[in-house]
C-alpha positions as CSV (number, residue, x, y, z in Angstrom):
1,X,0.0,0.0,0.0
2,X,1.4,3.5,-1.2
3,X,2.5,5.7,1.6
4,X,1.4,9.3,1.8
5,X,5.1,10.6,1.0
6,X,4.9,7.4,-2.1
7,X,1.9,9.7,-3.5
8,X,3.4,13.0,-3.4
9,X,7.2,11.5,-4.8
10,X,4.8,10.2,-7.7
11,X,3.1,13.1,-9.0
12,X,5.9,15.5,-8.7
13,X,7.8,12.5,-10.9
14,X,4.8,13.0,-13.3
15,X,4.9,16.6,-13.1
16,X,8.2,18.0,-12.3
17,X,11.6,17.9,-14.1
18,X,14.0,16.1,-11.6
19,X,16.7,18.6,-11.4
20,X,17.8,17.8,-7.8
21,X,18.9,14.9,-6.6
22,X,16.4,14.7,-4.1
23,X,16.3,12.4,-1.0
24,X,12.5,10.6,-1.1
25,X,11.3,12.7,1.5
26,X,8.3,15.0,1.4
27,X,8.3,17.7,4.3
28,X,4.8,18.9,5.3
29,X,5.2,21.0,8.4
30,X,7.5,22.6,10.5
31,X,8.4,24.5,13.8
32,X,11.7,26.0,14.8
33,X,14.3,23.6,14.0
34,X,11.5,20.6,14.6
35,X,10.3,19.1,10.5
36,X,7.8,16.1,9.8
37,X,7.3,14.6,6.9
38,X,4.0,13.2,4.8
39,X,4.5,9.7,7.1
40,X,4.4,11.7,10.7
41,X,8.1,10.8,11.0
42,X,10.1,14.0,12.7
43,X,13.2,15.2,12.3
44,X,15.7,17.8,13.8
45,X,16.9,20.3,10.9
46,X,20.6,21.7,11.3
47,X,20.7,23.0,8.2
48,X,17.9,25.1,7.9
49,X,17.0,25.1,4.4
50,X,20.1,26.3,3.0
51,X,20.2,28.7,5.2
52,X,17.0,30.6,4.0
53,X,14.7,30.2,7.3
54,X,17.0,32.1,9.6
55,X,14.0,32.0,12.6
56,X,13.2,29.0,12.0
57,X,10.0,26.9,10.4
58,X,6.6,29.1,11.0
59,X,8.3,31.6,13.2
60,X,5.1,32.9,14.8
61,X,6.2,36.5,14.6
62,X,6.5,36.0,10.8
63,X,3.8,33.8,10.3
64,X,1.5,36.8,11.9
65,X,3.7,39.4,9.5
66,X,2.7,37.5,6.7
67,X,-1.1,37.3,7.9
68,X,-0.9,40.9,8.8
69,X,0.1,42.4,4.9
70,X,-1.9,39.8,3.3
71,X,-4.5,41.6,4.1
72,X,-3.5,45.3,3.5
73,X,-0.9,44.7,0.4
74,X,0.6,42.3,-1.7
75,X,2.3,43.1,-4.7
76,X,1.8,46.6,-7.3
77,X,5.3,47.3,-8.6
78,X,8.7,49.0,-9.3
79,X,6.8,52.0,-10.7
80,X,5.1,52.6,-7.2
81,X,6.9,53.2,-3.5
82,X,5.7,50.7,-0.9
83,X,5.9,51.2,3.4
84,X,7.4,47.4,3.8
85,X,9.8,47.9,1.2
86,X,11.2,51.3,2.4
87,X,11.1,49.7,5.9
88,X,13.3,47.0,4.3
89,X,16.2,49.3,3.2
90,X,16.0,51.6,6.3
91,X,16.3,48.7,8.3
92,X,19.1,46.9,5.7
93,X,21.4,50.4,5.9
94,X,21.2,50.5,9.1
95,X,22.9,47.2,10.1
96,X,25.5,47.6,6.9
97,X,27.6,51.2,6.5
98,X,26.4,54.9,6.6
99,X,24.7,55.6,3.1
100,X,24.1,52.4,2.0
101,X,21.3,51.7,-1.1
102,X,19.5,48.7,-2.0
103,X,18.1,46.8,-5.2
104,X,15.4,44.5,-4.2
105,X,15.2,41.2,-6.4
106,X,14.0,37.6,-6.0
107,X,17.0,35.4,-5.2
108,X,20.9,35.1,-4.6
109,X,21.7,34.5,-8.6
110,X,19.8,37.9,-9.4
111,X,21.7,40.0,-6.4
112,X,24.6,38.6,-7.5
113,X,23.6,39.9,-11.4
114,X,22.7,43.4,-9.7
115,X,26.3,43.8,-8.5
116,X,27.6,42.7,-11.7
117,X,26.4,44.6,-13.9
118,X,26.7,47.5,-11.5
119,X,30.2,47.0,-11.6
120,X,29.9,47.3,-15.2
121,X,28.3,50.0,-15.7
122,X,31.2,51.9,-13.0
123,X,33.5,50.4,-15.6
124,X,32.1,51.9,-18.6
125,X,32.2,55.5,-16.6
126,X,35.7,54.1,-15.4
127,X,37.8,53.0,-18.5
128,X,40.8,53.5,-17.0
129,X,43.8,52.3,-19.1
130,X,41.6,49.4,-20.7
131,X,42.8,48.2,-24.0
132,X,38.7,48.1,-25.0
133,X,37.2,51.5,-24.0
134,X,35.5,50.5,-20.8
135,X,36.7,47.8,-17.8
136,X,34.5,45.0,-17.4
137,X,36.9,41.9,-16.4
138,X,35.4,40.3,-12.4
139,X,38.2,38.5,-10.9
140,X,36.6,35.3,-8.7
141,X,38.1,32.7,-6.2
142,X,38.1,29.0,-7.5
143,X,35.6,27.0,-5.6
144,X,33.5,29.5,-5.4
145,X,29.6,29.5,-6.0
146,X,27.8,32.4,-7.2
147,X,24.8,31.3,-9.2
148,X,22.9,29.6,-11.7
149,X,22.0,32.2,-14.4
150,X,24.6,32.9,-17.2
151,X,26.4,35.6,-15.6
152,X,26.7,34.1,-12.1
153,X,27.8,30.9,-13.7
154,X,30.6,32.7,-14.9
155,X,31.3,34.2,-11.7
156,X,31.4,30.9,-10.3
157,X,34.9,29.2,-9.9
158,X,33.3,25.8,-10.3
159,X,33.6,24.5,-14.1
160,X,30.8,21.8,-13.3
161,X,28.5,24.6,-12.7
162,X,29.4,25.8,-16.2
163,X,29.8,22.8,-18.0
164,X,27.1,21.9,-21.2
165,X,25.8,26.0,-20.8
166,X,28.8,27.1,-23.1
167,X,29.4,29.7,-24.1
168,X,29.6,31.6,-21.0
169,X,29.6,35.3,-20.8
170,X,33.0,36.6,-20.7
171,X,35.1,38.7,-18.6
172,X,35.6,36.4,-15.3
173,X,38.6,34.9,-14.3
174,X,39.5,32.8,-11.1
175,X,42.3,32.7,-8.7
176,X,42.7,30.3,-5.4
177,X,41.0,31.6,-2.7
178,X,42.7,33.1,0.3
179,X,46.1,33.7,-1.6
180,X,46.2,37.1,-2.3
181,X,49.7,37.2,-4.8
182,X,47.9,35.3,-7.4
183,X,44.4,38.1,-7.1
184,X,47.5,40.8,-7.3
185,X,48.7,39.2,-10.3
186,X,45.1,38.6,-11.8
187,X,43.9,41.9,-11.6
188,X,45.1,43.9,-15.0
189,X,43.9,46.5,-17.3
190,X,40.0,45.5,-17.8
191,X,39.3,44.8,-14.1
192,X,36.7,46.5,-12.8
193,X,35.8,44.7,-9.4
194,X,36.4,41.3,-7.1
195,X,33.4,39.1,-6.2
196,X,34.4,36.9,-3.1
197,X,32.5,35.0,-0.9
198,X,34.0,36.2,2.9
199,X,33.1,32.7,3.8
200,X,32.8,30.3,0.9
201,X,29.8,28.0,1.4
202,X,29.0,25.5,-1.6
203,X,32.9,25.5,-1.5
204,X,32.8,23.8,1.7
205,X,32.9,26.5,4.3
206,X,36.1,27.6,3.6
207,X,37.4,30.4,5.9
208,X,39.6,33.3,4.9
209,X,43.0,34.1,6.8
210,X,42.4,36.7,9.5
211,X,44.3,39.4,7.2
212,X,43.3,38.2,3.1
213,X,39.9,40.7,3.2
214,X,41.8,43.4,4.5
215,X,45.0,42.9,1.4
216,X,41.8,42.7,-0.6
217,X,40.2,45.5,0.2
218,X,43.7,47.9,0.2
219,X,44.7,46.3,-3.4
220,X,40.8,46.9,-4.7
221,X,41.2,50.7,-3.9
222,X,45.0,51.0,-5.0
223,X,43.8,49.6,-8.2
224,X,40.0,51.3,-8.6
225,X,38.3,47.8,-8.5
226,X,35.0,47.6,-7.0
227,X,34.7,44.5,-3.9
228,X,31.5,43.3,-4.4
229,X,31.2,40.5,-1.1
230,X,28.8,37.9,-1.7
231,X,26.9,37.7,1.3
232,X,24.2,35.2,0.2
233,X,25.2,32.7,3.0
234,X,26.9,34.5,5.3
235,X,24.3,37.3,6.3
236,X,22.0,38.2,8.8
237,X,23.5,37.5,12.1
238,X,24.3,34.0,10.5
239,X,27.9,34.5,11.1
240,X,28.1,36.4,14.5
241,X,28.1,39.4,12.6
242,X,24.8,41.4,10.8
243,X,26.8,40.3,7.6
244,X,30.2,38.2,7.6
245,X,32.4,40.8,6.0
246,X,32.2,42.7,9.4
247,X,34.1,40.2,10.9
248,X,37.2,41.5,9.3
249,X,36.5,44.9,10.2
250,X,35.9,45.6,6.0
251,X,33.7,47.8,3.9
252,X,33.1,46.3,0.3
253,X,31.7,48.7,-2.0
254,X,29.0,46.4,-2.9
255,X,27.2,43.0,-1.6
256,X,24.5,40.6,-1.7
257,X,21.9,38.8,0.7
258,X,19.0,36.1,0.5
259,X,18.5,33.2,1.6
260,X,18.0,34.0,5.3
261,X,17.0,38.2,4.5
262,X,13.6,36.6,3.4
263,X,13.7,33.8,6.3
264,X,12.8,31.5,3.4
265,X,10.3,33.7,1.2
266,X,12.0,34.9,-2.4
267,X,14.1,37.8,-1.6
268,X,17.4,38.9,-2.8
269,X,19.0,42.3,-2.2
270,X,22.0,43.9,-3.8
271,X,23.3,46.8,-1.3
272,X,25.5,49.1,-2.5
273,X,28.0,52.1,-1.3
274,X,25.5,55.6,-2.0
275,X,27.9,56.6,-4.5
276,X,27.6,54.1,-6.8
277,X,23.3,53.9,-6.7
278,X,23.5,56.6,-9.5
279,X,24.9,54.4,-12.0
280,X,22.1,52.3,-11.6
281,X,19.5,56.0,-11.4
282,X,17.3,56.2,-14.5
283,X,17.8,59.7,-14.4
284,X,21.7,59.2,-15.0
285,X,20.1,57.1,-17.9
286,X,16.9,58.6,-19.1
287,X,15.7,55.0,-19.1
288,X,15.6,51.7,-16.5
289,X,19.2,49.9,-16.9
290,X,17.7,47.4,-14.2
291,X,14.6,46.1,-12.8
292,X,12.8,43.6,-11.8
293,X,8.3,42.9,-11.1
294,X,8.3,40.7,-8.0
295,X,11.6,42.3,-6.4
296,X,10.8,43.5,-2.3
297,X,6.9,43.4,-2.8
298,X,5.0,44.2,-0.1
299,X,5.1,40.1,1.4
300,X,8.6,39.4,1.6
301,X,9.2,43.3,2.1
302,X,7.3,42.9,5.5
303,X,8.5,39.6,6.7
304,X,12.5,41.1,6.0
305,X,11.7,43.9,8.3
306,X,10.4,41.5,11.1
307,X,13.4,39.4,10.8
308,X,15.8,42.3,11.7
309,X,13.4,43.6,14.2
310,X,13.7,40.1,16.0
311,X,16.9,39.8,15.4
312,X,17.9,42.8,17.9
313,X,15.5,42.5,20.2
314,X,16.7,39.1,20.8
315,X,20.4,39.4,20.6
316,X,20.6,36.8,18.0
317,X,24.0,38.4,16.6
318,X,25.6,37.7,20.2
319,X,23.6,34.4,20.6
320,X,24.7,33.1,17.2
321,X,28.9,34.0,17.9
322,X,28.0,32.0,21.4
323,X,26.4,29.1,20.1
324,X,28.6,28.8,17.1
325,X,31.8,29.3,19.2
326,X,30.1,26.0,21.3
327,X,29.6,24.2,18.3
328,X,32.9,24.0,16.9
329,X,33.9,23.8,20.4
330,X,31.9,20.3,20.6
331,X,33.1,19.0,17.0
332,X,36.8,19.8,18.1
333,X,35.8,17.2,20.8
334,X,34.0,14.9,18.6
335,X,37.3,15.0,16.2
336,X,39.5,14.0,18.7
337,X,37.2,11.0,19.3
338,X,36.7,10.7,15.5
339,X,39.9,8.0,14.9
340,X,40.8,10.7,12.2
341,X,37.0,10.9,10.7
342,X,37.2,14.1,11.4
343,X,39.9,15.9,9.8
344,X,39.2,19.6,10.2
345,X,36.0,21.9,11.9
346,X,36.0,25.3,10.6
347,X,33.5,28.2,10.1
348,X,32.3,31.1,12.0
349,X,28.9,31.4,14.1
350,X,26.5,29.1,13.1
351,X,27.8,28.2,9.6
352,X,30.1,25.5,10.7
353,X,32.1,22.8,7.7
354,X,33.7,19.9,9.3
355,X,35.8,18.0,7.1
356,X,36.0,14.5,6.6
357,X,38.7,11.1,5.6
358,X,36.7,9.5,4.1
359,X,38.8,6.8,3.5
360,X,38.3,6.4,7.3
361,X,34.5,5.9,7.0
362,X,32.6,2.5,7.7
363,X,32.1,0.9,3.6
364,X,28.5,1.3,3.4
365,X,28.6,5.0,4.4
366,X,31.2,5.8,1.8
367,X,31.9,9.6,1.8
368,X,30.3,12.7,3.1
369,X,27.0,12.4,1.0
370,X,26.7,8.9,2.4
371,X,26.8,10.8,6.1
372,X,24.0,12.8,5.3
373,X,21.8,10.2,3.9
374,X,22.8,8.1,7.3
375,X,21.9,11.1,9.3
376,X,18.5,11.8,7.8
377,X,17.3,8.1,8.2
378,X,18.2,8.9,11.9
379,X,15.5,12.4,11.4
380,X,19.1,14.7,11.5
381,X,19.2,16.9,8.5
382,X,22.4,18.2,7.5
383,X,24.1,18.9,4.3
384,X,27.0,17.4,2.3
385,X,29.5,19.7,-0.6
386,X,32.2,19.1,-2.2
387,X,32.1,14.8,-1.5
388,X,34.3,15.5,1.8
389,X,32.6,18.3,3.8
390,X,29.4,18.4,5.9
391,X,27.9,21.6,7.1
392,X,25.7,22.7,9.5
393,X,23.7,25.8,9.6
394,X,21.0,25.7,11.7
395,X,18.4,28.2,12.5
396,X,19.8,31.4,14.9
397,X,16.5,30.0,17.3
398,X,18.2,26.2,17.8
399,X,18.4,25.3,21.1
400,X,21.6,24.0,22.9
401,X,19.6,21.1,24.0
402,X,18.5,20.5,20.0
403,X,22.0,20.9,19.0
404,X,23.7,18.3,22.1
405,X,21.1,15.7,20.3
406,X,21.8,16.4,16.5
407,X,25.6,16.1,17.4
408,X,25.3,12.5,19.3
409,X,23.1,11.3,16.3
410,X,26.0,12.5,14.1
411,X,29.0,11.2,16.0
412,X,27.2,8.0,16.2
413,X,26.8,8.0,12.2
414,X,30.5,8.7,12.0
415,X,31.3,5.8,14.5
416,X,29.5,3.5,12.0
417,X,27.0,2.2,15.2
């Protein structure tokens, strides 16, 4: 007899492409960092949809936002100003740098496209001493991730992101990440800006050295390069920080948010220093350069502007540092334990990679991917990258108590018993 969750996996197979290699599990409600799927079966979620609910599943504060401007406002577009979406970029400023602007879109990919061709368009009033007229060149970090759409695949220092979408759009190049003589050396005539990741996720949670961002940001202003930071992961109070970048005491001239800025609605947002927003001004133009229909309406707008409100009355940027300096402090411990499973635990608040031999693994869990497939039969969801990297992000409301018990589940996994 068909379960409920065999019913749903059927008719999305009938009705969906398969892009994802999906685990057959269908979710159906939530709380916190509590999931169940279609079968009643719970599970505890340390990874927090990719990061994108930041609160938490159903967050009553958010759910009653949500309730509250369905019924006043929903959507009436770019070409009319909206309360939750000024809100939004008041509240956005605030937490980033004095005269900060924002661009309001509908995911990571289309922030990150914002700031690119931002960046261009500072090139093309920028030429410099480029052999073409105007500097458009984006110098990226290898194992980076950026995006899906053409020009964030470019930006992406991943060639299985790009590969069977050829040709890509040019004018990106990659150098390692954290090594800033080979960036020096990349940068030339037609450089216009570097797009890093502070804290590379997809790349497996790969942490900077404590001076790289600053080298960065000096050698972006010796040479009149914009630093876009990509911020898709790491912001919100995810890191400790309102947005990761602070954490090395920086100022980029532009980055990006999602994921947890909409706490799991669509919402992407490119912010940018106030003196480059008139490059993007259709009065600088006499047309739109940029836009977007569904970007900040009044939904997302107004859930956004709860999240930050929640996030300071709570303290969530001191409780994540706290919790996420516990964390690694408790995988440190595991790792000892780990008979050299664990090879490395890295990361910064609660957006933790621990890195895995796994060689050293029992046969039948193989590699990291076979970890998380372990773990979720358990009811722990976390997330595999890269084939030797787990991470764990849970939401900024876990409990200690929820994270002790996802931890022993794991160990356990690792320990093959």
């Amino acid at each position: 007899m068909a379960t409920p969750t065999d019913t749903i996996l059927a008719r999305q197979d009938a009705f969906m492409t398969n892009n994802y290699a999906r685990v057959p599990v269908a979710m159906v409600r939530g709380n916190g960092a509590d999931l169940w799927d279609a079968d009643g079966k719970q599970y505890l979620d340390l990874f927090a949809g990719f990061g994108a609910p930041i609160l938490g599943h159903c967050h009553p504060e958010l759910v009653e936002a949500v309730h509250a401007q369905a019924q006043k406002l929903w959507h009436v577009g770019n070409l009319l100003h909206t309360e939750p979406q000024t809100h939004l970029a008041e509240a956005i400023s605030k937490h980033a740098f004095p005269g900060a602007k924002c661009f309001f879109s509908h995911s990571g990919a289309d922030a990150n496209e914002a700031a690119i061709k931002l960046a261009r368009l500072y090139g093309n009033k920028n030429p410099g001493k480029s052999p073409h007229g105007h500097r458009y060149g984006v110098v990226t970090a290898t194992a980076s991730f950026h995006g899906r759409s053409f020009a964030t695949m470019g930006a992406t220092g991943q060639p299985k992101i790009r590969e069977g979408f050829e040709p890509i759009v040019p004018g990106f190049s990659y150098v390692p990440f954290n090594d800033i003589d080979a960036l020096k050396a990349a940068i030339d005539d037609n450089t216009v800006a570097v797009m890093l990741e502070p804290i590379q996720g997809e790349g497996g949670v790969n942490m900077p050295s404590d001076n790289y961002l600053k080298q960065v940001r000096k050698l972006c202003d010796e040479r009149d390069c914009l630093l876009i930071c990509d911020e898709v992961w790491t912001g919100v109070a995810r890191t400790g920080k309102n947005f990761a970048h602070q954490l090395w005491d920086i100022t980029p001239d532009i980055f990006t948010l999602a994921k947890g800025v909409g706490g799991g609605l669509a919402l992407g947002v490119m912010v940018c220093k106030g003196e480059l927003a008139p490059l993007f001004d259709w009065r600088t133009h006499g047309r739109a350069v940029h836009g977007t229909t569904l970007g900040g309406n009044c939904l997302t707008a107004a859930v956004a502007v709860k999240i930050w409100e929640i996030v300071d009355r709570d303290g969530l940027v001191a409780r994540s540092a706290k919790l996420g300096d516990k964390l690694k402090a408790d995988m440190k411990a595991m790792q000892a334990r780990s008979n050299g499973v664990i090879t490395d635990v890295r990361g910064a608040g609660l957006f933790v990679g621990v890195e895995l031999d796994n060689s050293k693994l029992k046969p039948e869990i193989k590699d990291a991917p076979g970890v998380f497939k372990e773990c979720l039969k358990r009811g722990l969801l976390i997330n595999a990258t890269q084939g030797t990297t787990l991470r764990i992000a849970p939401c900024l409301t876990v409990t200690e108590a929820q994270m002790d018990a996802g931890l022993k589940i794991l160990e356990g996994v690792l320990a093959g018993k």
